[in-house]
C-alpha positions as CSV (number, residue, x, y, z in Angstrom):
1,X,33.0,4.6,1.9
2,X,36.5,3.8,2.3
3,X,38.9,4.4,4.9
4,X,40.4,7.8,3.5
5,X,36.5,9.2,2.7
6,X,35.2,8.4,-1.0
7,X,33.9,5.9,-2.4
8,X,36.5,6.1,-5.7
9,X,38.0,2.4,-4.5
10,X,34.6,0.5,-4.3
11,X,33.4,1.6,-7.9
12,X,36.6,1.2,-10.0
13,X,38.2,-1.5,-7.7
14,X,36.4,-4.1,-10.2
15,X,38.4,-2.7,-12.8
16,X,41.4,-3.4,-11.1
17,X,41.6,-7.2,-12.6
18,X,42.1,-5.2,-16.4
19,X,45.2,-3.6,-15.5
20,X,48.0,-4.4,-17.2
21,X,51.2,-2.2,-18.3
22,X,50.8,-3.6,-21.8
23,X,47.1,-2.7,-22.1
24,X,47.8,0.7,-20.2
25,X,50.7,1.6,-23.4
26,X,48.3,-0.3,-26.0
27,X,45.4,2.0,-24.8
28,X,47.7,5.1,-25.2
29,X,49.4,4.6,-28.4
30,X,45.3,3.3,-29.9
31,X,43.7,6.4,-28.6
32,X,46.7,9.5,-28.1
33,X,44.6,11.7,-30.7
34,X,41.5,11.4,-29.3
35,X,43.1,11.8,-25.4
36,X,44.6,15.0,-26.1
37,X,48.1,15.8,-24.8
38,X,45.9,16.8,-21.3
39,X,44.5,13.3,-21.1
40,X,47.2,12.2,-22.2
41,X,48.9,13.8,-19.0
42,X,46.5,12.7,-16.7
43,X,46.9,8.7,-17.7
44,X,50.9,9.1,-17.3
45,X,50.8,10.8,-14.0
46,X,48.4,7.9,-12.7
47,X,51.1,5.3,-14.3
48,X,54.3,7.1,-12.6
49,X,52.5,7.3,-9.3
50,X,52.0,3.7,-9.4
51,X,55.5,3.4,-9.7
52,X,56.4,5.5,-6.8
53,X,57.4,3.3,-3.7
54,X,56.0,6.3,-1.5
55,X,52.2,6.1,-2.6
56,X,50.4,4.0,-0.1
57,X,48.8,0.5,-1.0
58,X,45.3,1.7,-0.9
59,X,46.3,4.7,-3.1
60,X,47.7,2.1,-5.5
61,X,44.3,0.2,-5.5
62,X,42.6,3.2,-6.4
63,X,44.8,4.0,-9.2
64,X,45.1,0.4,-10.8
65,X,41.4,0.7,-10.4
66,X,41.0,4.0,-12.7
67,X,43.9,2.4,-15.1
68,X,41.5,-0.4,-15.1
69,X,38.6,1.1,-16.4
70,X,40.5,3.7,-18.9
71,X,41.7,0.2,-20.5
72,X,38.9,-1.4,-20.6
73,X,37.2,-1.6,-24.0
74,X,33.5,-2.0,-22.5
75,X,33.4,1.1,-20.4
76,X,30.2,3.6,-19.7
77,X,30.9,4.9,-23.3
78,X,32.3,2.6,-25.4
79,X,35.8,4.1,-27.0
80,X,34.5,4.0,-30.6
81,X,31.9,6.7,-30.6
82,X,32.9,9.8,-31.8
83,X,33.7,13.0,-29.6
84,X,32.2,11.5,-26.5
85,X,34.2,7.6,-26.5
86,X,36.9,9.1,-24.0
87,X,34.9,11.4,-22.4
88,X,34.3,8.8,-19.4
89,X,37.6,8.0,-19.5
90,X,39.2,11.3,-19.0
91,X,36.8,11.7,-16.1
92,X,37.7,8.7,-14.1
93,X,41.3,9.9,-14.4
94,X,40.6,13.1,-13.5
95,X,38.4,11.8,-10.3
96,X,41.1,9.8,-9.4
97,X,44.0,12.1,-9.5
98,X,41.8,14.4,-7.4
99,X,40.8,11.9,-4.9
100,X,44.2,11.3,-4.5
101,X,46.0,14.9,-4.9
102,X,47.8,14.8,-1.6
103,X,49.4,11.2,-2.5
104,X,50.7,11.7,-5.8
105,X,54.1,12.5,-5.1
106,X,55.9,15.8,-7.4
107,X,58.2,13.2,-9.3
108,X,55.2,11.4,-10.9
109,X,54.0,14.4,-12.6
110,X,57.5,16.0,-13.6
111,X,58.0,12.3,-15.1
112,X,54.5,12.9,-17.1
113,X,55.0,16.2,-18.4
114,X,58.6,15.5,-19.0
115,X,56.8,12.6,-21.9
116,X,54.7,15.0,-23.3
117,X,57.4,16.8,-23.7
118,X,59.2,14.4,-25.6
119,X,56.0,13.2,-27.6
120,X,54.9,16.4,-28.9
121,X,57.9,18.7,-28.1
122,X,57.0,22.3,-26.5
């Protein structure tokens, strides 16, 4: 366990090394079908917290983390099979975004549904 009470840092943290702004867009451009505009959503808001001067380091670590493993191409289920590829994925955003919830500051999410918004219009 970490200091803030999961365990979320300890088993993406190896991850962390595959993070990369280039692979993060890459990743997002390669697989926006198969995300979904929710997934989609999920990845940004992770990205525009990152940005945020206000989330704490450790927060940060756990998010570069979970960006880690949604780039990388050897994951728990590799990307390529059909229907299920992204299902791991999705989760480890989604697990992140909840372990964080009270650190993710309003801004990052308005800036994430703001680019759905301009990718895929109402």
């Amino acid at each position: 366990m970490n200091s803030k009470g999961n365990d979320f840092t300890g088993k993406y943290g190896s991850f962390q090394e595959h993070y990369t702004e280039t692979g993060f867009w890459a990743k997002l451009k390669k697989h926006a079908g198969r995300l979904g505009k929710q997934g989609l959503e999920h990845a940004l808001v992770l990205y525009y917290a990152l940005q945020e001067p206000s989330v704490p380091t450790w927060a940060k670590a756990v998010i570069v983390g979970a960006l880690g493993y949604f780039i990388f191409p050897l994951d728990a289920i590799p990307d390529f099979i059909p229907a299920l590829g992204m299902v791991d994925d999705i989760s480890v955003l989604v697990a992140a975004i909840g372990a964080l919830e009270l650190n993710i500051p309003e801004s990052a999410r308005l800036k994430a549904k703001a680019k759905i918004k301009e990718w895929f219009g109402e």
